[in-house]
C-alpha positions in Angstrom: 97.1 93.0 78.8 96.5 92.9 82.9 99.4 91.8 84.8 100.7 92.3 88.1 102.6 95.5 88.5 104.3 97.4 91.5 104.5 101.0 91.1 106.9 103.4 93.4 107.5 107.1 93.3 111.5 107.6 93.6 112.7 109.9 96.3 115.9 110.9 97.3 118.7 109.4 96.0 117.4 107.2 93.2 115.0 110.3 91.9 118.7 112.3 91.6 120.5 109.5 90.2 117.6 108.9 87.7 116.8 112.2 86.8 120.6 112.5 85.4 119.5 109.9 82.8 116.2 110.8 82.6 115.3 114.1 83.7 111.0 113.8 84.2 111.4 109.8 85.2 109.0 110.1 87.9 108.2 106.3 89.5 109.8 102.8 89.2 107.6 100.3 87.9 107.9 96.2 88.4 106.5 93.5 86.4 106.1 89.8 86.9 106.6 87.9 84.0 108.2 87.6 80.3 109.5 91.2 79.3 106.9 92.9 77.6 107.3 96.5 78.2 108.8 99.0 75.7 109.0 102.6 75.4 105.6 102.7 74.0 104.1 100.8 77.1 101.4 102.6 79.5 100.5 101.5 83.0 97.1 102.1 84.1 96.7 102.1 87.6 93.6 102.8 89.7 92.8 106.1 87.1 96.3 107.0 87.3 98.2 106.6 83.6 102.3 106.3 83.9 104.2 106.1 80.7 107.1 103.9 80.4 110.7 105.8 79.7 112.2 102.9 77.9 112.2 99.2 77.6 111.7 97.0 80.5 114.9 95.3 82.2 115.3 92.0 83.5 115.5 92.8 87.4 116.5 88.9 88.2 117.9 88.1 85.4 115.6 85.1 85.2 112.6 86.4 83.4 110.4 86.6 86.8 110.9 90.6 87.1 111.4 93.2 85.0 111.6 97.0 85.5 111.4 100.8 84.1 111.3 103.9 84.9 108.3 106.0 84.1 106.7 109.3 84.1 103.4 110.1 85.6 101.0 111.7 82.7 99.1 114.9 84.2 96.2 116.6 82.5 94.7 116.5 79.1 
Protein backbone atom coordinates (compact mmCIF):
# COMPACT_ATOMS: atom_id res chain seq x y z
CA UNK A 1 0.00 0.00 0.00
CA UNK A 2 1.20 3.91 -0.46
CA UNK A 3 0.84 5.90 2.60
CA UNK A 4 2.38 8.80 3.96
CA UNK A 5 5.59 8.01 5.83
CA UNK A 6 8.33 10.17 7.59
CA UNK A 7 11.62 8.57 7.64
CA UNK A 8 14.71 9.81 10.06
CA UNK A 9 18.11 8.55 10.55
CA UNK A 10 18.82 8.46 14.56
CA UNK A 11 21.80 10.13 15.84
CA UNK A 12 23.15 10.57 19.03
CA UNK A 13 21.34 9.71 21.83
CA UNK A 14 18.33 7.89 20.49
CA UNK A 15 20.82 5.71 17.96
CA UNK A 16 22.71 4.64 21.50
CA UNK A 17 19.58 4.15 23.30
CA UNK A 18 18.12 2.14 20.37
CA UNK A 19 21.00 0.22 19.44
CA UNK A 20 20.83 -1.36 23.10
CA UNK A 21 17.55 -2.90 22.01
CA UNK A 22 18.27 -3.23 18.62
CA UNK A 23 21.74 -3.28 17.75
CA UNK A 24 21.54 -2.40 13.46
CA UNK A 25 18.14 -0.20 14.06
CA UNK A 26 19.28 2.40 11.69
CA UNK A 27 16.16 5.13 11.16
CA UNK A 28 12.77 5.89 12.83
CA UNK A 29 9.97 5.67 10.63
CA UNK A 30 6.29 7.45 11.05
CA UNK A 31 3.04 6.50 9.66
CA UNK A 32 -0.34 8.20 9.40
CA UNK A 33 -3.04 6.06 9.86
CA UNK A 34 -4.49 2.57 11.26
CA UNK A 35 -1.38 0.36 12.41
CA UNK A 36 -0.39 -1.63 9.71
CA UNK A 37 3.22 -2.24 10.03
CA UNK A 38 4.78 -5.49 11.28
CA UNK A 39 8.04 -6.93 11.44
CA UNK A 40 7.69 -8.13 7.89
CA UNK A 41 6.88 -4.52 6.60
CA UNK A 42 9.37 -2.69 3.99
CA UNK A 43 9.38 1.04 3.30
CA UNK A 44 10.24 2.01 -0.05
CA UNK A 45 11.43 5.37 -0.27
CA UNK A 46 12.72 7.30 -3.31
CA UNK A 47 15.02 3.77 -4.37
CA UNK A 48 15.96 3.50 -0.87
CA UNK A 49 14.43 0.05 0.83
CA UNK A 50 14.29 0.18 4.98
CA UNK A 51 13.05 -2.87 6.74
CA UNK A 52 10.93 -2.57 9.65
CA UNK A 53 12.47 -4.09 13.16
CA UNK A 54 9.20 -4.84 14.68
CA UNK A 55 5.59 -3.97 14.75
CA UNK A 56 4.49 -0.49 14.45
CA UNK A 57 3.45 1.50 17.85
CA UNK A 58 0.84 3.79 18.38
CA UNK A 59 2.83 7.15 18.71
CA UNK A 60 -0.57 9.16 19.93
CA UNK A 61 -2.26 6.67 21.18
CA UNK A 62 -5.21 7.61 18.95
CA UNK A 63 -4.60 5.62 15.84
CA UNK A 64 -3.33 8.91 13.83
CA UNK A 65 0.56 7.86 14.21
CA UNK A 66 2.34 5.00 14.49
CA UNK A 67 6.08 4.29 14.67
CA UNK A 68 9.30 1.71 14.27
CA UNK A 69 12.39 1.40 14.13
CA UNK A 70 14.16 0.14 10.95
CA UNK A 71 17.18 -0.79 9.26
CA UNK A 72 18.43 0.45 6.02
CA UNK A 73 18.97 -2.60 3.48
CA UNK A 74 22.41 -2.15 1.55
CA UNK A 75 23.41 -4.16 -1.45
CA UNK A 76 22.26 -7.23 -3.12
Amino acid sequence: AEVWASIEPLSGRELYSAQQTVPQVTHAVTTRGPNRLTANSRIIFRGRVFQLLGAGRDKDERGILVDALAVEVTGG
